[in-house]
N, CA, C and O atoms as a printed pandas DataFrame, in Angstrom:
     atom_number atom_name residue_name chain_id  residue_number  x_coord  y_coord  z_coord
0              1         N          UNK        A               1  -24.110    1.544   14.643
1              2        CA          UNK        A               1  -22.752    1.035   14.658
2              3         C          UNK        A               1  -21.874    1.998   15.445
3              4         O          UNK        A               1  -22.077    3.197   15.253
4              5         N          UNK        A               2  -20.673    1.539   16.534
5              6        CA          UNK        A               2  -20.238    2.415   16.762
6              7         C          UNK        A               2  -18.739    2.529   16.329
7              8         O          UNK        A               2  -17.961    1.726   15.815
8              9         N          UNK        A               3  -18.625    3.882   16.745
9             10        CA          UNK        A               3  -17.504    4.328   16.195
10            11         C          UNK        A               3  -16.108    3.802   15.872
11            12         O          UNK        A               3  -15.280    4.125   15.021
12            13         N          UNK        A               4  -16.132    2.582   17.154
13            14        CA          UNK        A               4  -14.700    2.367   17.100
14            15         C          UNK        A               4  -14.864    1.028   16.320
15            16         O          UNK        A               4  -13.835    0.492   15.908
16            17         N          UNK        A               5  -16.279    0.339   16.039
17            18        CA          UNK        A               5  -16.359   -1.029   14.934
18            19         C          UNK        A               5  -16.050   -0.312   13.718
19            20         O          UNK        A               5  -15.215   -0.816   12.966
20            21         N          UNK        A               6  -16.724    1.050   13.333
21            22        CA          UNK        A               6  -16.744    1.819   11.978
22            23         C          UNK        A               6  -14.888    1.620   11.573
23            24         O          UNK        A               6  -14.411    0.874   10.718
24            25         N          UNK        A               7  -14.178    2.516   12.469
25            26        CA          UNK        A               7  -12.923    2.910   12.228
26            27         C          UNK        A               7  -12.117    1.455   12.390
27            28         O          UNK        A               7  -10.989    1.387   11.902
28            29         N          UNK        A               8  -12.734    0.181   13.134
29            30        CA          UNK        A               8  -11.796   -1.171   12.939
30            31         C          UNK        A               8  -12.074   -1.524   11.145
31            32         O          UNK        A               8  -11.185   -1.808   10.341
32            33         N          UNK        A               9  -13.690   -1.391   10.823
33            34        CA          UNK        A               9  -13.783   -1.429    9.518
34            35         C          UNK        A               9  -13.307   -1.407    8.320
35            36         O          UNK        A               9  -13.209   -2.196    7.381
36            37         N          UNK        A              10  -12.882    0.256    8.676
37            38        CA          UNK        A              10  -12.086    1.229    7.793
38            39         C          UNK        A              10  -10.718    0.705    7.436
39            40         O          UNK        A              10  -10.141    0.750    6.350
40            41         N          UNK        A              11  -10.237    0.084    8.850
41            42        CA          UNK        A              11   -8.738   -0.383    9.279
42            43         C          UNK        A              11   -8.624   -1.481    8.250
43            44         O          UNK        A              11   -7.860   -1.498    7.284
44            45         N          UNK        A              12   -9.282   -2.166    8.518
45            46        CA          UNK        A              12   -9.848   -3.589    8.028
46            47         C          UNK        A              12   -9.273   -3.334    6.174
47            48         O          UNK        A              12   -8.213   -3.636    5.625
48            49         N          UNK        A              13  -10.104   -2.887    5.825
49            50        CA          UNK        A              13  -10.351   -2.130    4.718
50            51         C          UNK        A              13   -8.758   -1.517    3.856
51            52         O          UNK        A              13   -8.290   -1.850    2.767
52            53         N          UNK        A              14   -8.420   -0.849    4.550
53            54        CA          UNK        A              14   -6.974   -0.375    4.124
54            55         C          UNK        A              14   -6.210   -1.531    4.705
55            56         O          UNK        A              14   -5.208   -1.050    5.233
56            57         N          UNK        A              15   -6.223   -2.568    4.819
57            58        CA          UNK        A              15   -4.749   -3.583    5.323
58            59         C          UNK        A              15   -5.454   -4.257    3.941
59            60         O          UNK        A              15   -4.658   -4.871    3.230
60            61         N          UNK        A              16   -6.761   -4.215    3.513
61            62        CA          UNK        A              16   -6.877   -5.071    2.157
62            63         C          UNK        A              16   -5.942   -4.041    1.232
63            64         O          UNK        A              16   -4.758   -4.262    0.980
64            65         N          UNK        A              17   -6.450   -3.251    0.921
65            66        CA          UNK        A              17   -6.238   -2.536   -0.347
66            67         C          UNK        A              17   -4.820   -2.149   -0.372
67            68         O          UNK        A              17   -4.335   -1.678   -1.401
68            69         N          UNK        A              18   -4.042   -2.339    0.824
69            70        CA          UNK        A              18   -2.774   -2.119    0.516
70            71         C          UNK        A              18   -1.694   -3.403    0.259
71            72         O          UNK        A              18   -0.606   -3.479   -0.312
72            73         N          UNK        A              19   -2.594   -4.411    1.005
73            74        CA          UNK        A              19   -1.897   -6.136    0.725
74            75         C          UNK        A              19   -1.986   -5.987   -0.902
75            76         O          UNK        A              19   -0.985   -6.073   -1.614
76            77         N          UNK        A              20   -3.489   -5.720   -1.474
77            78        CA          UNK        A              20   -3.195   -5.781   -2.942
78            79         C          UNK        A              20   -2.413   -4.728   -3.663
79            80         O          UNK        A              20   -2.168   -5.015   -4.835
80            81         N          UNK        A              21   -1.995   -3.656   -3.266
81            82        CA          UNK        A              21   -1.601   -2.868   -3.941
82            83         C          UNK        A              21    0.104   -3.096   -3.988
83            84         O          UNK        A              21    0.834   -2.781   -4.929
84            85         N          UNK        A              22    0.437   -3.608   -2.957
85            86        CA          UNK        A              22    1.761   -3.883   -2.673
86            87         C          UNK        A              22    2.256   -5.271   -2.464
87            88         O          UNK        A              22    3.166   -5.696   -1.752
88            89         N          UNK        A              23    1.376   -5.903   -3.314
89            90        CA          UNK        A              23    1.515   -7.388   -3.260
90            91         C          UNK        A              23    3.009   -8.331   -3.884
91            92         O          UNK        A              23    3.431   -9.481   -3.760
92            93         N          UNK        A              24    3.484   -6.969   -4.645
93            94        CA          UNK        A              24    4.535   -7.791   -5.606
94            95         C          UNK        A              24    5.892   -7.138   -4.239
95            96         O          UNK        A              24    6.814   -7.867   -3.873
96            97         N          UNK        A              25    5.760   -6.188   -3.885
97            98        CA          UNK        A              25    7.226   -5.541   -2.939
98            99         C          UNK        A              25    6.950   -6.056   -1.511
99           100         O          UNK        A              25    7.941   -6.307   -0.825
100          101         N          UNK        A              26    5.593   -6.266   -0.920
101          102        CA          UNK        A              26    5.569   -6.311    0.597
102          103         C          UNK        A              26    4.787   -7.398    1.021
103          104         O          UNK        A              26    3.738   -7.579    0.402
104          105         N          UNK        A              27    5.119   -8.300    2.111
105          106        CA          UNK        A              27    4.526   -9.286    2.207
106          107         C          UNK        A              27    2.659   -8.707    3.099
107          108         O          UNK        A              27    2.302   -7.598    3.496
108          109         N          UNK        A              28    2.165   -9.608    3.095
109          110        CA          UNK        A              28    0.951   -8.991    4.061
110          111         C          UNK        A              28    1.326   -9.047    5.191
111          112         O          UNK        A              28    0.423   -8.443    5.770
112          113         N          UNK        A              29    2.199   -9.419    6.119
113          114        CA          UNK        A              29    2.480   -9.663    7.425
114          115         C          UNK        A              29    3.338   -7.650    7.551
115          116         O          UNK        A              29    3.157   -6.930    8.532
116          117         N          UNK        A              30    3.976   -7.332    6.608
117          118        CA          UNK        A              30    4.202   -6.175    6.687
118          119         C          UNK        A              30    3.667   -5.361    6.412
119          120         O          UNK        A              30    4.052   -4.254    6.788
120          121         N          UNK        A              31    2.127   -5.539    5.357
121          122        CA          UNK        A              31    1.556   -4.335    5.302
122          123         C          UNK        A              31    0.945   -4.443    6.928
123          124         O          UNK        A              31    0.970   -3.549    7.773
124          125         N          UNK        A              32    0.480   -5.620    7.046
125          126        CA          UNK        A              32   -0.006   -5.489    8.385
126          127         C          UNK        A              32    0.395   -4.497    9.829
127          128         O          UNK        A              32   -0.288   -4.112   10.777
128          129         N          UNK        A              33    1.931   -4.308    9.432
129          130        CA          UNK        A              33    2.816   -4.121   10.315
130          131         C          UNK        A              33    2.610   -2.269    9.896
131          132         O          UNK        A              33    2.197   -1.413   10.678
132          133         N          UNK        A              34    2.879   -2.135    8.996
133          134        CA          UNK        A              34    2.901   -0.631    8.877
134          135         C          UNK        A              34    1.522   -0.129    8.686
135          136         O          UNK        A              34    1.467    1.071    8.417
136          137         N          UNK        A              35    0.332   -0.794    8.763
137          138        CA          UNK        A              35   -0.980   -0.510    9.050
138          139         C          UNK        A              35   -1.161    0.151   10.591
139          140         O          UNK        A              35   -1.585    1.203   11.069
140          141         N          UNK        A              36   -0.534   -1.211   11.110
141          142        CA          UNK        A              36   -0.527   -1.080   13.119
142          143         C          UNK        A              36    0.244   -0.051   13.330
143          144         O          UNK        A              36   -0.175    0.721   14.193
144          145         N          UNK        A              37    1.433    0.273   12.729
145          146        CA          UNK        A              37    2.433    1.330   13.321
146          147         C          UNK        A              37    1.579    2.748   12.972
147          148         O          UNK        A              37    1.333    3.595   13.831
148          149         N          UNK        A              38    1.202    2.844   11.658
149          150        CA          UNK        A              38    0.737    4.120   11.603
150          151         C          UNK        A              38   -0.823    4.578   12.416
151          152         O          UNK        A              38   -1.195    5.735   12.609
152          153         N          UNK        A              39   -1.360    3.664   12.699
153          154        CA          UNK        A              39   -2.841    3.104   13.327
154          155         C          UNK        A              39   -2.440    3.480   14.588
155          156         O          UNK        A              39   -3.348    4.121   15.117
156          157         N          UNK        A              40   -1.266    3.339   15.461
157          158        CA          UNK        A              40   -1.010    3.606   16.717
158          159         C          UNK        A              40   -0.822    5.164   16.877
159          160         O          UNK        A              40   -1.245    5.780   17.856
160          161         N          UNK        A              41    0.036    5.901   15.536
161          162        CA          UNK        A              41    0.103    7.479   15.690
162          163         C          UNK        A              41   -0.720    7.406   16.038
163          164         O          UNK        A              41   -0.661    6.719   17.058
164          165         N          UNK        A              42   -2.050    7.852   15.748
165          166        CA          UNK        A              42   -3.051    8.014   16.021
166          167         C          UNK        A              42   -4.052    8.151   16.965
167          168         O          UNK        A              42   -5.101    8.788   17.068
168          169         N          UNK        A              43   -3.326    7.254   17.713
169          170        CA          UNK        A              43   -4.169    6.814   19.115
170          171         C          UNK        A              43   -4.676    7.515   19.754
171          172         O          UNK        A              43   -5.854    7.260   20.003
172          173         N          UNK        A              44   -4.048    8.780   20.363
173          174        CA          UNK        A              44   -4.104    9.414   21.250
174          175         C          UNK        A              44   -5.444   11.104   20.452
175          176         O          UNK        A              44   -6.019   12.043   21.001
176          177         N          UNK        A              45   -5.358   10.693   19.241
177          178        CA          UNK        A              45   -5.873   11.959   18.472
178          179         C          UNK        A              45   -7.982   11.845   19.263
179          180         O          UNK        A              45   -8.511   10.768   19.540
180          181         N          UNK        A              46   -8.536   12.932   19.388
181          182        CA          UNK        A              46   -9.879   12.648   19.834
182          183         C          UNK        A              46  -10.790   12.729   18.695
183          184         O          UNK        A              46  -11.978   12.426   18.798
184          185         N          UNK        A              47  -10.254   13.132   17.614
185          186        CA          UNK        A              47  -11.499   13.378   16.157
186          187         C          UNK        A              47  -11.203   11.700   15.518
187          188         O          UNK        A              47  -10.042   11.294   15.526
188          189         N          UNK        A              48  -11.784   11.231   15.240
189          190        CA          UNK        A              48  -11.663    9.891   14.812
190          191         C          UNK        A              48  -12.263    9.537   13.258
191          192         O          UNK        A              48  -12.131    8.545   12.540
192          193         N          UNK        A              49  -12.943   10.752   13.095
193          194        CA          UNK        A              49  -13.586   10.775   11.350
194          195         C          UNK        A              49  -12.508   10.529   10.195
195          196         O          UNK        A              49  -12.870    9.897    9.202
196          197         N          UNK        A              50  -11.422   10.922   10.270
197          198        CA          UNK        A              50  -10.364   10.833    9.334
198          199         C          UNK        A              50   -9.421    9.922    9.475
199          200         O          UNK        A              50   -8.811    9.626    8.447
200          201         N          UNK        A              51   -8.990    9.143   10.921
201          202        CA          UNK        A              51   -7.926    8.466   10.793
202          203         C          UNK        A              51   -7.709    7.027   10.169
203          204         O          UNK        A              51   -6.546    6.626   10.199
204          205         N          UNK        A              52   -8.814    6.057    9.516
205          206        CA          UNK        A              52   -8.611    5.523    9.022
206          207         C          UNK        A              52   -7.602    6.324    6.939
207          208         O          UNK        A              52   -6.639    5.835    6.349
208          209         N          UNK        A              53   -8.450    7.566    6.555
209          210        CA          UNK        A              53   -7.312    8.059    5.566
210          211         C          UNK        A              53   -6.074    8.260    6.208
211          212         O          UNK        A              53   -5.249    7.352    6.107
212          213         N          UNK        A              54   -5.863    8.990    6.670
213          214        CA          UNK        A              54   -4.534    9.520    7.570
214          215         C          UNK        A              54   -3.674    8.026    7.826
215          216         O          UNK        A              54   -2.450    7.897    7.852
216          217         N          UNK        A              55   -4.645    7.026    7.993
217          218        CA          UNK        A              55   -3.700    5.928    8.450
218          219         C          UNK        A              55   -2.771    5.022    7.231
219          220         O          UNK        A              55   -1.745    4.343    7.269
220          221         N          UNK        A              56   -3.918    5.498    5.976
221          222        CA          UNK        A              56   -3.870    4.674    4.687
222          223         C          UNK        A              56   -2.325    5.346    4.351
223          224         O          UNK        A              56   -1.312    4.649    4.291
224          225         N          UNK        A              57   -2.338    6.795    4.148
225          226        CA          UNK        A              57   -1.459    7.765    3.830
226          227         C          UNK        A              57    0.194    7.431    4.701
227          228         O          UNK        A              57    1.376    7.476    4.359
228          229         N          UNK        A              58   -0.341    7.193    5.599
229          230        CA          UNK        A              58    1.370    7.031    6.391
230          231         C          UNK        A              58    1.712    5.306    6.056
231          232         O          UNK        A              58    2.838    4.847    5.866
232          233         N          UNK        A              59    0.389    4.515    6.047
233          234        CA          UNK        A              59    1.424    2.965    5.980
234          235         C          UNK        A              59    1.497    3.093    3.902
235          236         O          UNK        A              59    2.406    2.498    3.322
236          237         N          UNK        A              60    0.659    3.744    3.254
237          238        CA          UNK        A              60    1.695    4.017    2.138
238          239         C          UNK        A              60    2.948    4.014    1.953
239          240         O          UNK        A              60    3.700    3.106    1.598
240          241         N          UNK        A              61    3.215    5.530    2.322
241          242        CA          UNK        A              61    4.769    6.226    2.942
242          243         C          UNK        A              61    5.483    5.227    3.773
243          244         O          UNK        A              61    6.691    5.145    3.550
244          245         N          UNK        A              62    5.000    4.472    4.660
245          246        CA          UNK        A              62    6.403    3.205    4.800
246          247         C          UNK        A              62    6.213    2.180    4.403
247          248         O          UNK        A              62    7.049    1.411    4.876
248          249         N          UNK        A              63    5.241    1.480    3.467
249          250        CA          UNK        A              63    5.729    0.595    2.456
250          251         C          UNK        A              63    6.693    1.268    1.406
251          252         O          UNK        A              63    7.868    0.969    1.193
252          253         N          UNK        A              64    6.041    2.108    0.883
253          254        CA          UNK        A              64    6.936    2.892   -0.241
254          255         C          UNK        A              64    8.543    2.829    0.493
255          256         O          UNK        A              64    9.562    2.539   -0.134
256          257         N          UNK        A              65    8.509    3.033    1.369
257          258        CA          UNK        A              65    9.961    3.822    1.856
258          259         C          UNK        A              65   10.835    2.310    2.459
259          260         O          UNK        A              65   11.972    2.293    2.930
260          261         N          UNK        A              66    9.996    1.238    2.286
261          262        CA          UNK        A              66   10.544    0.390    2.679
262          263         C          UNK        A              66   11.047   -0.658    1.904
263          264         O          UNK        A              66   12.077   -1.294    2.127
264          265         N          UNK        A              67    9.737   -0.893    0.369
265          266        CA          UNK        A              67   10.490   -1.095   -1.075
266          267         C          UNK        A              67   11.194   -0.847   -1.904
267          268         O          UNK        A              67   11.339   -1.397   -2.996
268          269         N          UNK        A              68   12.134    0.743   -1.083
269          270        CA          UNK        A              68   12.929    1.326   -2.317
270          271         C          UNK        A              68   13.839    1.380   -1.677
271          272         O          UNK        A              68   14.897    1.804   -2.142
């Protein structure tokens, strides 16, 4: 498998677990949205082992920051 199916995976993966986690404050079209925004920091980084966490961690921080 390569790397960049692994890390769409991963992606994949955290737009679930945060649609459910934030199901009652954020629609899925916005977790979606702060998935992609924080998914784009990223872009440019060359280690690719961590950024699906790193990505989970920042679209947290702007759902959170966007339900309160």
């Amino acid at each position: 498998m390569a790397v960049e199916t692994r890390e769409e995976d991963a992606i994949r993966g955290v737009v679930e677990r945060l649609t459910s986690a934030y199901d009652e404050t954020c629609t899925p079209e916005q977790v979606e949205a702060a998935v992609a925004t924080a998914h784009a920091a990223f872009s440019e980084r060359p280690v690719r082992d961590f950024v699906p966490v790193l990505v989970e961690r920042k679209a947290r921080a702007l759902l959170t920051e966007a339900a309160n």
